[in-house]
C-alpha positions as CSV (number, residue, x, y, z in Angstrom):
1,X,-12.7,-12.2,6.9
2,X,-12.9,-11.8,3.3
3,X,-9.6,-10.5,2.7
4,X,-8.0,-12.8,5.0
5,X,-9.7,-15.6,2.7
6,X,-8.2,-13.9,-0.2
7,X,-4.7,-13.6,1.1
8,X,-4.6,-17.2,1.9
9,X,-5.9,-18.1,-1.2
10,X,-3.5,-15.8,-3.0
11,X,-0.4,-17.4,-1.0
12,X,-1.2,-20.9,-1.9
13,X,-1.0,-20.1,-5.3
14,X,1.8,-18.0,-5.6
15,X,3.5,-18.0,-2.1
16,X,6.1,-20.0,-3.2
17,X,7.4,-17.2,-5.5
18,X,8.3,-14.9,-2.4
19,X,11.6,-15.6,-0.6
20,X,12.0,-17.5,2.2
21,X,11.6,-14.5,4.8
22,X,9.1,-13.0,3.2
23,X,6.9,-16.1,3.7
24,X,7.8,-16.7,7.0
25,X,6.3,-13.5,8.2
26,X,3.4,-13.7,5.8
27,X,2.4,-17.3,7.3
28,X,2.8,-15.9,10.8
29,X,0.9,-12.8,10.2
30,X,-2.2,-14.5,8.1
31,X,-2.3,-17.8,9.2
32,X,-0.9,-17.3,12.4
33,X,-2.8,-14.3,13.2
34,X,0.2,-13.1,14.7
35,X,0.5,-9.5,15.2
36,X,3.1,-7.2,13.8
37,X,5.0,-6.4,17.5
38,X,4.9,-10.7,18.1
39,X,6.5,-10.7,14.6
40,X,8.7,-7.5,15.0
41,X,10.0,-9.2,18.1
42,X,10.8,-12.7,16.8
43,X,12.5,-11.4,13.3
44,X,14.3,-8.8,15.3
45,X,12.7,-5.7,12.9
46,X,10.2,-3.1,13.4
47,X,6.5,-3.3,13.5
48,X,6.7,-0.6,10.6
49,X,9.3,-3.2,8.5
50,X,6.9,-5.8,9.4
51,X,3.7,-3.8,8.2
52,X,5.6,-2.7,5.0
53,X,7.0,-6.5,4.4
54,X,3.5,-7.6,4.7
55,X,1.7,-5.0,2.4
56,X,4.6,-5.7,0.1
57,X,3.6,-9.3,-0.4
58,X,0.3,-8.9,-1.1
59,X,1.2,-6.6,-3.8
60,X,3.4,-9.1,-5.0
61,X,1.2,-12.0,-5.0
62,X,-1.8,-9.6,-6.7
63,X,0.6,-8.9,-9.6
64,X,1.0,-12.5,-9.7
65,X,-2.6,-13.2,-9.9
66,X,-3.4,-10.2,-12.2
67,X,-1.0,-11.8,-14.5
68,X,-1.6,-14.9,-14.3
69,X,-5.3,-15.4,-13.4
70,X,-4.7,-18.8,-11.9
71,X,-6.9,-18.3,-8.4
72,X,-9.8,-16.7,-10.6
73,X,-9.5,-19.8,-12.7
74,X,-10.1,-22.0,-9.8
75,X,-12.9,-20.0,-8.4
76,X,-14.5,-20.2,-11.4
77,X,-14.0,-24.3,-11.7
78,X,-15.1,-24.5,-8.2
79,X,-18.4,-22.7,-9.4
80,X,-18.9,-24.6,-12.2
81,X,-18.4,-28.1,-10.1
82,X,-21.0,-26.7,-7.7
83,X,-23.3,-26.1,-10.4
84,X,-22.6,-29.8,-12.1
85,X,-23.3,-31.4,-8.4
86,X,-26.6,-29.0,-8.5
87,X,-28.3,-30.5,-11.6
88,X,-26.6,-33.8,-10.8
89,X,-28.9,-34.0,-7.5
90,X,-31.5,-32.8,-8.8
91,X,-31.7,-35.1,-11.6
92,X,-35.3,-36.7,-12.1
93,X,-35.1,-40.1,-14.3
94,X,-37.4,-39.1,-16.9
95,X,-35.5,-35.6,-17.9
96,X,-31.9,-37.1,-18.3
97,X,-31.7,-36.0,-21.4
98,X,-31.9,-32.6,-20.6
99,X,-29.8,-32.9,-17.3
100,X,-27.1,-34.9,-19.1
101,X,-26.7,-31.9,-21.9
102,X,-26.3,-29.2,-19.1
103,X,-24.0,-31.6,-17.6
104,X,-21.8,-31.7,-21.0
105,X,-21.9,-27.7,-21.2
106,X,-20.4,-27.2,-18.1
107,X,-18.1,-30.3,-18.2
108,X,-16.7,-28.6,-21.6
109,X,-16.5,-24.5,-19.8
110,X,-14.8,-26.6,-17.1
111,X,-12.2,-27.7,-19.9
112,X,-12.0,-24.3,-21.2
113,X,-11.1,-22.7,-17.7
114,X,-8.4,-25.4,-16.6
């Protein structure tokens, strides 16, 4: 499951960048969960040209990411707004103060990251 997570994450940052067939088989192999002979059968290729296409694009869209760190940003702002919600909830009226400091700190990382 993991890896399907991070395929789909890694295609809606970058997916755009592959060409038009090369995303259409992508889609209908991870979101689709399509399998190669389905998708051999309806592009007219081999399961093996299928396979390779698909391994191809995920090395295309990890070069992507390792160059451009954009899905490791957003991981890492999603963190940081579940830690900001965290101490927001938890938030007791006579520590503000302290609360609202932590709050800055992370609000200003956040800035950093984006």
């Amino acid at each position: 499951m993991e890896k399907i997570y991070e395929q789909a994450l890694l295609y809606d940052f970058y997916g755009e960048l592959l060409t038009e067939h090369q995303r259409q088989v992508y889609e209908e192999a991870v979101y689709n969960d399509m399998s190669l002979g389905e998708i051999a059968q309806e592009e007219g290729i081999s399961r093996q040209g299928v396979h390779d296409l698909i391994r191809r694009c995920d090395k295309i869209l990890m070069e992507y990411e390792a160059r451009l760190h954009l899905v490791e940003r957003f991981t890492k702002a999603k963190e940081k707004i579940r830690e900001i919600e965290r101490l927001t909830c938890q938030m007791p009226e006579d520590q503000n103060s302290v609360y609202l400091a932590q709050i800055r700190q992370l609000a200003e990382e956040l800035k950093d990251i984006l």
